[in-house]
C-alpha positions as CSV (number, residue, x, y, z in Angstrom):
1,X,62.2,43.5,47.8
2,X,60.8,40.2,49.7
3,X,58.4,37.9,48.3
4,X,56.0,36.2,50.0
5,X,55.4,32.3,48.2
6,X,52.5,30.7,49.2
7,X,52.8,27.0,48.4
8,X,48.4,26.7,47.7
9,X,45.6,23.3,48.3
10,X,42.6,23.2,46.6
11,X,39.6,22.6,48.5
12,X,38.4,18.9,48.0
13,X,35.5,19.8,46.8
14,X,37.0,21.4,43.3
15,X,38.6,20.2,40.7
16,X,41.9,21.3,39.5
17,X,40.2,23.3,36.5
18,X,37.5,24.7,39.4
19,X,40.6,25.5,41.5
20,X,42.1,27.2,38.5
21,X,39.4,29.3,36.9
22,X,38.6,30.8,40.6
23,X,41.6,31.5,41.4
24,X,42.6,33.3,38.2
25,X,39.2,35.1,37.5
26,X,37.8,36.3,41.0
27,X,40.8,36.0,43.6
28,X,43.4,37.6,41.8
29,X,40.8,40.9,41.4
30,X,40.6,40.9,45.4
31,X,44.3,40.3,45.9
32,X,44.9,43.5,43.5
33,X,43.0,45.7,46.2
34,X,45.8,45.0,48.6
35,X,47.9,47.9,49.5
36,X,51.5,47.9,48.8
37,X,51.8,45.4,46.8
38,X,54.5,45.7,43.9
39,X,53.8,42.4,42.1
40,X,51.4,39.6,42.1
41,X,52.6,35.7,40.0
42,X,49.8,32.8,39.8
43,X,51.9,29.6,38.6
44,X,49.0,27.4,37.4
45,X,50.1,23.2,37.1
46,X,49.2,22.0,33.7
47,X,46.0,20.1,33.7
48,X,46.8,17.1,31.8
49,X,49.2,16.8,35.2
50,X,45.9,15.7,37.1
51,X,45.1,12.9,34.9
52,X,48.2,11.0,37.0
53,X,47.8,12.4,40.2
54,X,46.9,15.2,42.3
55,X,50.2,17.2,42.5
56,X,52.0,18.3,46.0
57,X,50.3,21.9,45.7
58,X,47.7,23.1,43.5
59,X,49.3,26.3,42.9
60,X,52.1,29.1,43.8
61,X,51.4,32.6,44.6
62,X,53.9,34.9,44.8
63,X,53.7,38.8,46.2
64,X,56.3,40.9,46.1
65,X,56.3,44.0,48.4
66,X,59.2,46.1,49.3
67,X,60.0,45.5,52.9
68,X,58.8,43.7,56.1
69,X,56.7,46.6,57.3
70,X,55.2,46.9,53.9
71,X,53.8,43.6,54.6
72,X,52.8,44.2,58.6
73,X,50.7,47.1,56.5
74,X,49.3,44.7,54.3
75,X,48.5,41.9,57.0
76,X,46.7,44.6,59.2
77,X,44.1,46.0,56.5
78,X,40.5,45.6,55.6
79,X,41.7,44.5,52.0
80,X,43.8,41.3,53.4
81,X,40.4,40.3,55.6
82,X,38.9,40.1,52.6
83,X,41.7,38.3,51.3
84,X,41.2,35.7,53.6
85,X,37.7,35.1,53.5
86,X,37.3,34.9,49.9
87,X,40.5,31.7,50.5
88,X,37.3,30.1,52.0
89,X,36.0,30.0,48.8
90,X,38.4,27.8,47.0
91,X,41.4,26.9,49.0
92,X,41.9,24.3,51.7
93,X,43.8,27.0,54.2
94,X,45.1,25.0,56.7
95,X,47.0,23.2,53.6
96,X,48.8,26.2,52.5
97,X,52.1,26.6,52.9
98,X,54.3,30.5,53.5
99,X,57.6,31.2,52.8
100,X,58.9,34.5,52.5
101,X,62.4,34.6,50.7
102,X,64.7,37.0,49.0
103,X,65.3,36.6,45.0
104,X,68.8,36.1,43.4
105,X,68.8,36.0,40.0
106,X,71.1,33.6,38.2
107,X,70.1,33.8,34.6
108,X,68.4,36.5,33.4
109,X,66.3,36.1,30.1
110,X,62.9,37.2,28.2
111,X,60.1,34.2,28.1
112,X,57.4,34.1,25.6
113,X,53.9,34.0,26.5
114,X,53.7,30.2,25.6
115,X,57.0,29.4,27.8
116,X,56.8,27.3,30.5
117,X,58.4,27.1,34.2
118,X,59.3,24.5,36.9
119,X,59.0,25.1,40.4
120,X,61.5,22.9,42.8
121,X,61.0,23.1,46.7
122,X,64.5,22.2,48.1
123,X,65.2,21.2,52.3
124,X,69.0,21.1,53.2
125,X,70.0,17.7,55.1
126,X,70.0,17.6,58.4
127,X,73.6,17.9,59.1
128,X,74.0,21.0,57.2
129,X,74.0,24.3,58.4
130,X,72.0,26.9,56.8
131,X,74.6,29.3,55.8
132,X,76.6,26.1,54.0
133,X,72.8,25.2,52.2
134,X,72.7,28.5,51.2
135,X,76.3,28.6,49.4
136,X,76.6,25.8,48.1
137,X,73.1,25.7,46.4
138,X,73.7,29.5,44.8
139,X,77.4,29.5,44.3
140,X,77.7,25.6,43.1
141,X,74.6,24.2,42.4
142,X,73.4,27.4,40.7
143,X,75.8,27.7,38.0
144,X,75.7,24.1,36.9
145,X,71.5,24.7,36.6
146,X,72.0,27.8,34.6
147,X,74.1,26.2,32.0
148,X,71.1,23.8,31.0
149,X,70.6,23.8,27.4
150,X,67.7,25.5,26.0
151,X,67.3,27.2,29.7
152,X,65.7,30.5,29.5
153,X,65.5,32.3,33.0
154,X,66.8,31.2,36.4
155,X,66.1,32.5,39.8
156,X,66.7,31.4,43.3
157,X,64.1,32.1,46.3
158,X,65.8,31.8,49.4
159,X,63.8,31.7,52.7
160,X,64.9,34.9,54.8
161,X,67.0,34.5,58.2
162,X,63.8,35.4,60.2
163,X,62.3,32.0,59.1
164,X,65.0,30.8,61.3
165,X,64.7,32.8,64.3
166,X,64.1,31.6,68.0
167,X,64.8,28.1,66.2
168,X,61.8,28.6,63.6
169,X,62.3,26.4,60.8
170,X,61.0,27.1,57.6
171,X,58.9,24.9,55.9
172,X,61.7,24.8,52.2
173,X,65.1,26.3,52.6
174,X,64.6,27.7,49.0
175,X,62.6,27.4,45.9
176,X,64.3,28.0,42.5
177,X,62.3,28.5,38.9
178,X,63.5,27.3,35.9
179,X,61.9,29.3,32.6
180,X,61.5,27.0,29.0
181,X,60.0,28.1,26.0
182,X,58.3,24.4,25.9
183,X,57.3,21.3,27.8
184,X,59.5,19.9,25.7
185,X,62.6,22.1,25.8
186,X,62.3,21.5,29.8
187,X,62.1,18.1,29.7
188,X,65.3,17.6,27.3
189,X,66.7,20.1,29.8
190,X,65.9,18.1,33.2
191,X,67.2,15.0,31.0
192,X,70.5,16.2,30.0
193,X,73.9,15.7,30.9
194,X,74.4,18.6,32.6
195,X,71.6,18.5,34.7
196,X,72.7,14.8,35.7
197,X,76.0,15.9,36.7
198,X,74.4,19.0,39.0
């Protein structure tokens, strides 16, 4: 299975709350017309986040489809033209940002429908090689996030060795997702001793 992130930019002309309700309410029912698709994630900020500052992205998609021809089908029908032109309506497209990754799951775990997630973006330094990134951040760095307290679900997104063909480069090395059952639970989590010593 390989999903597809896309890292999303309001248009300029919206709010967050515009960006939001569009999104969620008319854009997901053309993405659902899409054929082949096995899953479909919206990760909405919290609004009270836009009273500080406009965050990096306004919002992650994430589709799920079971191999890379399942997605040359997707990207070559009518319902993905569609796609695109109703991104006119409420995204800045030459913002957005595609990674397509494979999913390791660290933690596994149930999340209520009030929990809450945080999405990191990680880029390996420049003297490291890929492969080293890669085991290090699932086979050391993993197992010290997942034994955050209060930490409900962890999973690792890494970017797939085609993003690093003919010297590509993808634009995050890997993107992980912490689940919480509250804002608050995540923040005692991200300010813990265990998280410190990561």
């Amino acid at each position: 299975m390989i999903n597809a992130i896309n890292l999303l930019k309001r248009r300029q002309d919206l709010s967050g709350e515009e960006f939001q309700q569009y999104w969620r309410s008319r854009h997901a029912d053309v993405i659902a017309k899409l054929p082949g698709v096995e899953r479909y994630v919206q990760s909405h900020p919290l609004l009270d986040i836009y009273e500080a500052a406009d965050p990096p992205y306004d919002g992650i998609a994430e589709l799920w489809a079971n191999d890379s021809q399942a997605f040359r089908v997707i990207g070559g029908s009518e319902a993905y033209a569609a796609v695109q032109a109703d991104e006119e309506n409420f995204l800045d497209r030459g913002a957005t940002v595609l990674v397509l990754t494979d999913e390791y799951v660290i933690k596994d775990g149930s999340v209520g429908e009030h929990g809450v997630k945080c999405i990191r973006l990680f880029k390996r330094r420049a003297d490291m090689a890929v492969e080293e990134f890669q085991s290090h951040w699932r086979q050391g760095y993993g197992p010290a996030i997942a034994a955050l307290p209060s930490l409900l679900r962890y999973v690792h997104y890494q970017a797939r060795a085609g993003g690093y063909a003919k010297g590509r480069e993808p634009a995050y090395d890997g993107i992980d997702v912490t689940w919480f059952g509250s804002v608050d639970d995540l923040q005692k989590a991200f300010d813990s001793a265990e998280f410190q010593g990561a």
